[in-house]
N, CA, C and O atoms as a MOPAC input file, in Angstrom:
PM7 MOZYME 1SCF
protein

 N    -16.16400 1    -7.06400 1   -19.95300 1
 C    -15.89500 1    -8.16500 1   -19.05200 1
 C    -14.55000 1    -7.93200 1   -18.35900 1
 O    -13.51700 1    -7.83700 1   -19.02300 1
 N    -14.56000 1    -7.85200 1   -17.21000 1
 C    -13.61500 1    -7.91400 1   -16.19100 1
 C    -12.78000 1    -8.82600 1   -16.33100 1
 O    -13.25800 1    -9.96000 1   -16.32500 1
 N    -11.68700 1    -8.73400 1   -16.45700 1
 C    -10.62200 1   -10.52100 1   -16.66300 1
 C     -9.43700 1   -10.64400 1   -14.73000 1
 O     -9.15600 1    -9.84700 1   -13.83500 1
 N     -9.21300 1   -11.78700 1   -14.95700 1
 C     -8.20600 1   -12.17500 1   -13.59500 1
 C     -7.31300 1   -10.60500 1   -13.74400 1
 O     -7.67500 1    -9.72900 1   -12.95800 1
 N     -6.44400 1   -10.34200 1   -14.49500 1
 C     -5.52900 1    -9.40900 1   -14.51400 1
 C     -5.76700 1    -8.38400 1   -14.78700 1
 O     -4.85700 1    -7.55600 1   -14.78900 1
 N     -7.26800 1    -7.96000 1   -15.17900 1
 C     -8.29200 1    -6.41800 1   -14.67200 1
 C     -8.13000 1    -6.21500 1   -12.97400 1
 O     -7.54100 1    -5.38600 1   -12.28100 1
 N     -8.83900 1    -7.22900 1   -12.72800 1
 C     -9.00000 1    -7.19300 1   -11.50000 1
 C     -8.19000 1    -7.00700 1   -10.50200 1
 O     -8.54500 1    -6.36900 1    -9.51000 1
 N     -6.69400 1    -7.66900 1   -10.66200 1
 C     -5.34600 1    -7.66700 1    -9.81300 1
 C     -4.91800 1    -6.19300 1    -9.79600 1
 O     -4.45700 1    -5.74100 1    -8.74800 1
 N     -5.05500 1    -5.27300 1   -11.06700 1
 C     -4.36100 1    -3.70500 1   -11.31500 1
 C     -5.44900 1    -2.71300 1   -10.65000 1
 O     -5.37800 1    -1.48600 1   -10.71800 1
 N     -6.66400 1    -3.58200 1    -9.87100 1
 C     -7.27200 1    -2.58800 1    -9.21100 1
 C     -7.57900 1    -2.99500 1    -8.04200 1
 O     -8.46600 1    -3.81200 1    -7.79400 1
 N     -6.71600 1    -2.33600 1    -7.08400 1
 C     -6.66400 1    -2.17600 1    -5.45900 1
 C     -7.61600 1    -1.82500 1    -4.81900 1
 O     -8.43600 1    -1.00500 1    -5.23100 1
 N     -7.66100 1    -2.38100 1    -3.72600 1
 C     -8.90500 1    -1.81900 1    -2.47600 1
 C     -8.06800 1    -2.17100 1    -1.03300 1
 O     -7.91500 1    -3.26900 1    -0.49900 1
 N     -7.62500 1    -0.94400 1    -0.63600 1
 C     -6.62500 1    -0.89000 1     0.56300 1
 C     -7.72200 1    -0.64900 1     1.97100 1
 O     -8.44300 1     0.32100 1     2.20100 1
 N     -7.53800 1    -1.87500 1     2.75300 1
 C     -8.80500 1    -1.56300 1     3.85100 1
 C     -7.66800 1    -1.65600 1     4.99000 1
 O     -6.85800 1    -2.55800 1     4.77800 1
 N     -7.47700 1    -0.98600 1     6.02100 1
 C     -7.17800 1    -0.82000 1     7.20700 1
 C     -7.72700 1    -1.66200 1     8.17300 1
 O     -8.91000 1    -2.00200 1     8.14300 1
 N     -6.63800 1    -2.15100 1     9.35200 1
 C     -6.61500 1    -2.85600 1    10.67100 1
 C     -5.12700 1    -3.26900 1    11.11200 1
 O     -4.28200 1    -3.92400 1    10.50100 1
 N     -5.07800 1    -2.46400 1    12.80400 1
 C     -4.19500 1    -2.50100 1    12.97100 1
 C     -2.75500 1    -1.94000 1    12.39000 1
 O     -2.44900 1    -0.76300 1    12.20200 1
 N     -2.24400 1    -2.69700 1    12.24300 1
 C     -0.81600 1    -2.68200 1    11.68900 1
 C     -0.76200 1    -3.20100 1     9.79400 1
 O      0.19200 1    -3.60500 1     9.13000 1
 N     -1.66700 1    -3.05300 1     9.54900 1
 C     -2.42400 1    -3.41400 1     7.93600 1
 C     -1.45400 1    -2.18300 1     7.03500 1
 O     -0.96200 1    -2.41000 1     5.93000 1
 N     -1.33500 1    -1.00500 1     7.70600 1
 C     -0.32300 1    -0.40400 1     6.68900 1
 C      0.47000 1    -0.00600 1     6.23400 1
 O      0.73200 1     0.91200 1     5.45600 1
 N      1.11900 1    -1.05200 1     6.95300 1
 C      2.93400 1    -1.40900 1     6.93100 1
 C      2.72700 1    -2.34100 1     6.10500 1
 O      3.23600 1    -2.16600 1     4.99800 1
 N      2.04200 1    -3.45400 1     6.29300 1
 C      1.81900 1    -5.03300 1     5.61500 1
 C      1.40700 1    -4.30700 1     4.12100 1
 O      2.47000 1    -4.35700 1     3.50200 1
 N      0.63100 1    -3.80900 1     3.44000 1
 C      0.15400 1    -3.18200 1     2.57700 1
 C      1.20800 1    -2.54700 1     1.74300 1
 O      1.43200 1    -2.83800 1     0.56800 1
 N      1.92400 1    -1.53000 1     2.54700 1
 C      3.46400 1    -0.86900 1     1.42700 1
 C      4.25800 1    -2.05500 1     1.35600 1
 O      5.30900 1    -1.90000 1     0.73300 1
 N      3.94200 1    -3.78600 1     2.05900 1
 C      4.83100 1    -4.55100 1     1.81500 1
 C      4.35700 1    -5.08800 1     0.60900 1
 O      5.28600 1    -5.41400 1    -0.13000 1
 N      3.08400 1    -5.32600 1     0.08400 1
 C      2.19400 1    -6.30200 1    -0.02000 1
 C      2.23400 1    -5.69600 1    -2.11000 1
 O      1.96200 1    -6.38800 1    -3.09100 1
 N      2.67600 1    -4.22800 1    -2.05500 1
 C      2.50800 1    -3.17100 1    -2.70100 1
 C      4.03800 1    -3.47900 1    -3.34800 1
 O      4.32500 1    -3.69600 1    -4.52600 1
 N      4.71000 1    -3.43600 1    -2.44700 1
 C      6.54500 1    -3.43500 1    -2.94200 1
 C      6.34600 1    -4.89100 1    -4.15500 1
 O      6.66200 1    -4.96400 1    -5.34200 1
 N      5.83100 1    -5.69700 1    -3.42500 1
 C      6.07500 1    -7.11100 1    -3.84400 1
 C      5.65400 1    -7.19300 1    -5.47000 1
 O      6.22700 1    -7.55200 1    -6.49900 1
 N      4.10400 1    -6.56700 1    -5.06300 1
 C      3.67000 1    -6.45300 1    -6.70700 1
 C      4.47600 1    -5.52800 1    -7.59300 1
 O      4.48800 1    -5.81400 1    -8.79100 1
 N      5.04100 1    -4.63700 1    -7.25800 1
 C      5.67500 1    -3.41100 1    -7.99400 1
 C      6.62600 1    -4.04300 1    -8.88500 1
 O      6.67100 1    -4.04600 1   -10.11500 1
 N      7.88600 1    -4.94100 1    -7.42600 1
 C      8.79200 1    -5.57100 1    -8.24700 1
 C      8.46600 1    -6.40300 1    -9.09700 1
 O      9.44200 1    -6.54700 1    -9.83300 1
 N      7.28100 1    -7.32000 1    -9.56400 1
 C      7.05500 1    -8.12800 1   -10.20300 1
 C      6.41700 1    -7.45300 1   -11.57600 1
 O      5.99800 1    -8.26600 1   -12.40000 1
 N      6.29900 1    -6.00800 1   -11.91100 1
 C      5.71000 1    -5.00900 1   -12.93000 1
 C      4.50600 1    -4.83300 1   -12.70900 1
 O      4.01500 1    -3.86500 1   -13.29000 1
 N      3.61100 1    -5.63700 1   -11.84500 1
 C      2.06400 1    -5.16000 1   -11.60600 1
 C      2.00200 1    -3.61600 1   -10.52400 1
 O      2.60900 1    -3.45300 1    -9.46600 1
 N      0.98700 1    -2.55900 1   -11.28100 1
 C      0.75900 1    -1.50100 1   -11.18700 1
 C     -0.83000 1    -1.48900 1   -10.86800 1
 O     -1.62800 1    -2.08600 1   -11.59100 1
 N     -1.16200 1    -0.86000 1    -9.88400 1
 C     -2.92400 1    -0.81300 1   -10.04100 1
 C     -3.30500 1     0.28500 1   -11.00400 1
 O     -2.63300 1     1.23700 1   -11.40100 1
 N     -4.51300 1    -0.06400 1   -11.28000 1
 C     -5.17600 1     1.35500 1   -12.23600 1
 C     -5.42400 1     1.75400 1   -11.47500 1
 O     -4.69100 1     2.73000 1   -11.32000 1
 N     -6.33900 1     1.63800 1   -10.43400 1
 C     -7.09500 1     2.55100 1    -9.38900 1
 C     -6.73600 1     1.85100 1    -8.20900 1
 O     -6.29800 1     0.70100 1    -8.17200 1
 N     -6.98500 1     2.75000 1    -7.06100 1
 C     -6.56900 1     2.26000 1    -5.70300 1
 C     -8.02100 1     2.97700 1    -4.61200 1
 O     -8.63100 1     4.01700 1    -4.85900 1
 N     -8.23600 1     2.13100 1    -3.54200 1
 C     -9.07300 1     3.41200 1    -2.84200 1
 C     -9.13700 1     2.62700 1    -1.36900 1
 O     -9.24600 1     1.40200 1    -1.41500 1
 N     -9.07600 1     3.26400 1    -0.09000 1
 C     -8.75400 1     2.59500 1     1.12800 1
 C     -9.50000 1     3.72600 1     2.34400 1
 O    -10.19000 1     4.74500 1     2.37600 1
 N     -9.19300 1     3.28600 1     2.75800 1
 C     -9.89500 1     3.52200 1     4.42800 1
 C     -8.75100 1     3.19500 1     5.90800 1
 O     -8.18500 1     2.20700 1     6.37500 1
 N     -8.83800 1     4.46500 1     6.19700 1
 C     -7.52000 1     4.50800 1     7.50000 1
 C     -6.21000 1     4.58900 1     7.04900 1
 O     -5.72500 1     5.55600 1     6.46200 1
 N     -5.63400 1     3.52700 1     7.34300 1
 C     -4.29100 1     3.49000 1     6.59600 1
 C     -4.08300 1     3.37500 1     5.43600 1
 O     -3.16700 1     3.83000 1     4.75000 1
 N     -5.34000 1     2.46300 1     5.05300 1
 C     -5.55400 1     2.32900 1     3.43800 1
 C     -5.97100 1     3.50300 1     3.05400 1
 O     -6.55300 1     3.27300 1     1.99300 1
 N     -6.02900 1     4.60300 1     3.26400 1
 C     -6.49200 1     5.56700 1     2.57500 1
 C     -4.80400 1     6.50900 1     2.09400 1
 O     -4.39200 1     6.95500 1     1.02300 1
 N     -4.18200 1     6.47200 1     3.60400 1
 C     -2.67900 1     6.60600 1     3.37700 1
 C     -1.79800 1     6.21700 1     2.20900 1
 O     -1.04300 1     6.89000 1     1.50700 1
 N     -2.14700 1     4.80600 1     2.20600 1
 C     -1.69800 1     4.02600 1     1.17900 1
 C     -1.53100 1     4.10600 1    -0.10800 1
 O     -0.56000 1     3.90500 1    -0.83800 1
 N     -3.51200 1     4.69600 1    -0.44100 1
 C     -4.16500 1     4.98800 1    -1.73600 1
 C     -3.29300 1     6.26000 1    -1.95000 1
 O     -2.81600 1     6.27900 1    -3.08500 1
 N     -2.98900 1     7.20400 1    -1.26800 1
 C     -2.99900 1     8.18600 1    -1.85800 1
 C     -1.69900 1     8.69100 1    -2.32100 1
 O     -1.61000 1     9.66800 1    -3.06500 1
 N     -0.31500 1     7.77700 1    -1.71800 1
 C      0.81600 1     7.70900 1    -2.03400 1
 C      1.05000 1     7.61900 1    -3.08800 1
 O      1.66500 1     8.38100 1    -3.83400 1
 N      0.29600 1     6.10000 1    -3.36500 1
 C      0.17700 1     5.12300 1    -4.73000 1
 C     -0.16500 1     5.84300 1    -5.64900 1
 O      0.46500 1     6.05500 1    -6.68500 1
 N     -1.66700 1     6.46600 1    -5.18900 1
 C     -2.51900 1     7.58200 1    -6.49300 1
 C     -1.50100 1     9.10600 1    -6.79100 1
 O     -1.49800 1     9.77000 1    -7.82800 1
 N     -0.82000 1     9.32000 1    -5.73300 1
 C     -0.11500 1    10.80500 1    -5.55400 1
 C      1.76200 1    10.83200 1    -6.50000 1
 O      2.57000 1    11.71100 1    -6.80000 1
 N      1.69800 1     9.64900 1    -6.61500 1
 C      3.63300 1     9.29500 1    -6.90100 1
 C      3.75000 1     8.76500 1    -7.83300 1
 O      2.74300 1     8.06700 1    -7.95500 1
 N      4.55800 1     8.59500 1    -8.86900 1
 C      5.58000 1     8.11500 1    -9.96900 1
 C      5.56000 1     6.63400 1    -9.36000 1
 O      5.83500 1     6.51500 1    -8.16600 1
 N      5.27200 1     5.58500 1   -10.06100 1
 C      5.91000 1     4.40300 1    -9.35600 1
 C      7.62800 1     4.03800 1    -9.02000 1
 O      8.14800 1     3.03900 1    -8.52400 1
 N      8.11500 1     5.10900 1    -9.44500 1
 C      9.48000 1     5.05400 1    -9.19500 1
 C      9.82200 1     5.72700 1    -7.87700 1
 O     10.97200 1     5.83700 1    -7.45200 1
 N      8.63600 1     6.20600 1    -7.21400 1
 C      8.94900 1     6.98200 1    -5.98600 1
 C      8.25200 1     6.34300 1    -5.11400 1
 O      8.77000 1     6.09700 1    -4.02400 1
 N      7.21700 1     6.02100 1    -5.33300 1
 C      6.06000 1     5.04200 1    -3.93400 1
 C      6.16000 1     4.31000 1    -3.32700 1
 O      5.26900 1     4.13200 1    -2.49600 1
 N      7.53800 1     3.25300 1    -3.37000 1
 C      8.26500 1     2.36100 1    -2.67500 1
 C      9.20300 1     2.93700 1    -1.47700 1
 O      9.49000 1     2.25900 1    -0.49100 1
 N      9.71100 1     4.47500 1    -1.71700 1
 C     10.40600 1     5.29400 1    -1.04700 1
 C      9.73600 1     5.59100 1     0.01400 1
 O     10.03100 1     5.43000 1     1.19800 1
 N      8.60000 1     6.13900 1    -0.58800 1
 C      7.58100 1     7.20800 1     0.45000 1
 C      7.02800 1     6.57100 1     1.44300 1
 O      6.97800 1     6.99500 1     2.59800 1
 N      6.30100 1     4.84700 1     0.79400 1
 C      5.81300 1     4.15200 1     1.96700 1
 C      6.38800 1     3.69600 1     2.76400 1
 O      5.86600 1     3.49400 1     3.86100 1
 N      8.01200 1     3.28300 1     2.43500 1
 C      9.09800 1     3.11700 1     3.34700 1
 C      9.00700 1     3.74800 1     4.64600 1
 O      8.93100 1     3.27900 1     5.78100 1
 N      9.05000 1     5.52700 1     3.96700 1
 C      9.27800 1     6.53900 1     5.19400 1
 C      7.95900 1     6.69100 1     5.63300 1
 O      7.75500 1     7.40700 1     6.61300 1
 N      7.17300 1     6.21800 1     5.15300 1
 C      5.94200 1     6.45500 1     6.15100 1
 C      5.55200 1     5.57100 1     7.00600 1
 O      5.04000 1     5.95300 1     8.05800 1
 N      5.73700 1     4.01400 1     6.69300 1
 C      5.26000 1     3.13600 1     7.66600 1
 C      7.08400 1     2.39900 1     8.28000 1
 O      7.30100 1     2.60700 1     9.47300 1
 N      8.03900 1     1.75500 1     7.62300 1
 C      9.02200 1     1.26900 1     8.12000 1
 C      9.93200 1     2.14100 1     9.37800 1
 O     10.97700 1     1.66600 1     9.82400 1
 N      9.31100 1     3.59900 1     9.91000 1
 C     10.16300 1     3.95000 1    10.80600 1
 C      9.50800 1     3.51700 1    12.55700 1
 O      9.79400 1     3.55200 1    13.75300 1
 N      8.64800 1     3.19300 1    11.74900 1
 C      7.66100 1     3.19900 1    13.50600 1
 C      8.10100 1     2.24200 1    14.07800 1
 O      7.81600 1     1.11000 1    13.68800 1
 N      9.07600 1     2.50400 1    15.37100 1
 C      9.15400 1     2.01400 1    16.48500 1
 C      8.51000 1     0.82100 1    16.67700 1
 O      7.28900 1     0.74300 1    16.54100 1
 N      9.41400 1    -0.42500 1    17.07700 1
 C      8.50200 1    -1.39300 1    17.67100 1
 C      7.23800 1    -1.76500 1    18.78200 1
 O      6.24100 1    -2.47400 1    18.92200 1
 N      8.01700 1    -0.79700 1    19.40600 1
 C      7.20800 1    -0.96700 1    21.35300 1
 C      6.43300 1    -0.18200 1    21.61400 1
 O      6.44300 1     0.35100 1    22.72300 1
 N      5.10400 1     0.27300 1    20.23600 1
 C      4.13500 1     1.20000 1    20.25300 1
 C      3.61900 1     0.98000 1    21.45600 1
 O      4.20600 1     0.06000 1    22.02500 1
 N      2.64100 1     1.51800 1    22.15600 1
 C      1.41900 1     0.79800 1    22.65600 1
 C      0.07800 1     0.97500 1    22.52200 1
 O     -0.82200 1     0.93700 1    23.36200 1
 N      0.06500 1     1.27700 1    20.72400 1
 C     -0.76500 1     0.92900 1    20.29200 1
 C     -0.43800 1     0.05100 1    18.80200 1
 O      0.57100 1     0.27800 1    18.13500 1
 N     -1.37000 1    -0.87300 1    18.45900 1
 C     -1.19000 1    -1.77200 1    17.53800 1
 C      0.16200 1    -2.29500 1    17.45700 1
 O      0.76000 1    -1.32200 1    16.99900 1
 N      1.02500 1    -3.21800 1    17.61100 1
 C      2.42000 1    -3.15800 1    17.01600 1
 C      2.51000 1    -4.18100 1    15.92500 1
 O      1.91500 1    -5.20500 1    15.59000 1
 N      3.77700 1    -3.26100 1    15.41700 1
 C      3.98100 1    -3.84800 1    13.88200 1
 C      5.02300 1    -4.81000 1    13.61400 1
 O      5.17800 1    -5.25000 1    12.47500 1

Protein backbone atom coordinates (compact mmCIF):
# COMPACT_ATOMS: atom_id res chain seq x y z
CA UNK A 1 0.00 0.00 0.00
CA UNK A 2 1.14 3.28 -1.17
CA UNK A 3 0.95 5.90 1.84
CA UNK A 4 0.64 10.11 1.51
CA UNK A 5 4.55 10.22 2.08
CA UNK A 6 5.28 7.20 -0.55
CA UNK A 7 3.78 9.12 -2.84
CA UNK A 8 5.34 12.79 -2.15
CA UNK A 9 9.28 10.97 -2.53
CA UNK A 10 8.11 10.04 -5.98
CA UNK A 11 8.25 12.76 -8.67
CA UNK A 12 6.75 13.13 -12.08
CA UNK A 13 8.40 16.27 -13.72
CA UNK A 14 6.08 17.27 -16.83
CA UNK A 15 7.15 20.26 -18.91
CA UNK A 16 5.37 23.67 -20.21
CA UNK A 17 6.76 26.64 -20.95
CA UNK A 18 8.83 28.07 -18.35
CA UNK A 19 7.84 24.82 -15.97
CA UNK A 20 11.65 24.24 -15.55
CA UNK A 21 12.77 26.91 -13.72
CA UNK A 22 9.44 26.66 -11.49
CA UNK A 23 10.35 22.88 -10.93
CA UNK A 24 14.32 23.42 -9.68
CA UNK A 25 12.18 25.94 -7.53
CA UNK A 26 9.49 23.66 -6.54
CA UNK A 27 12.54 20.94 -5.95
CA UNK A 28 14.78 23.51 -3.77
CA UNK A 29 11.74 23.98 -1.52
CA UNK A 30 11.24 20.28 -0.85
CA UNK A 31 15.02 19.60 -0.46
CA UNK A 32 15.22 22.28 2.24
CA UNK A 33 12.45 20.81 4.12
CA UNK A 34 14.51 16.97 3.98
CA UNK A 35 12.01 15.52 1.38
CA UNK A 36 14.05 13.58 -1.32
CA UNK A 37 12.23 11.67 -4.22
CA UNK A 38 12.91 7.94 -4.71
CA UNK A 39 12.29 8.12 -8.29
CA UNK A 40 11.83 11.00 -10.62
CA UNK A 41 10.83 10.82 -14.46
CA UNK A 42 9.79 13.95 -16.83
CA UNK A 43 9.36 15.04 -20.25
CA UNK A 44 11.10 18.25 -21.90
CA UNK A 45 12.36 20.14 -19.23
CA UNK A 46 11.16 17.67 -16.92
CA UNK A 47 13.27 15.28 -18.31
CA UNK A 48 16.25 17.91 -17.63
CA UNK A 49 15.13 18.06 -14.29
CA UNK A 50 14.84 14.17 -13.76
CA UNK A 51 18.08 13.66 -14.70
CA UNK A 52 20.01 16.21 -12.56
CA UNK A 53 17.98 14.98 -9.60
CA UNK A 54 18.57 11.14 -10.76
CA UNK A 55 22.41 12.13 -11.91
CA UNK A 56 23.65 14.25 -8.44
CA UNK A 57 24.34 13.94 -4.69
CA UNK A 58 21.52 15.95 -3.17
CA UNK A 59 24.14 18.14 -1.95
CA UNK A 60 24.87 19.19 -5.51
CA UNK A 61 21.32 19.38 -7.41
CA UNK A 62 20.34 22.65 -6.00
CA UNK A 63 23.69 24.03 -7.65
CA UNK A 64 23.29 22.46 -11.00
CA UNK A 65 19.60 23.44 -11.44
CA UNK A 66 20.55 26.88 -10.43
CA UNK A 67 23.08 26.94 -13.38
CA UNK A 68 20.88 25.42 -15.60
CA UNK A 69 17.64 27.22 -15.41
CA UNK A 70 18.35 30.67 -13.08
CA UNK A 71 20.75 32.18 -15.84
CA UNK A 72 18.27 32.61 -18.63
CA UNK A 73 17.79 35.99 -19.55
CA UNK A 74 14.54 37.62 -19.06
CA UNK A 75 13.56 39.04 -22.59
CA UNK A 76 13.59 35.50 -24.26
CA UNK A 77 11.30 35.46 -27.10
CA UNK A 78 10.44 32.43 -26.44
CA UNK A 79 8.46 31.34 -23.28
CA UNK A 80 9.61 33.87 -20.54
CA UNK A 81 10.46 33.08 -17.16
Amino acid sequence: MTTAIDALLNVMVLAKECAGAFQADVYQALHERGVEPAHVIGTSAGAINSAVIAGNTPAVRIAVLTDVWHPLPTAMSWPRC
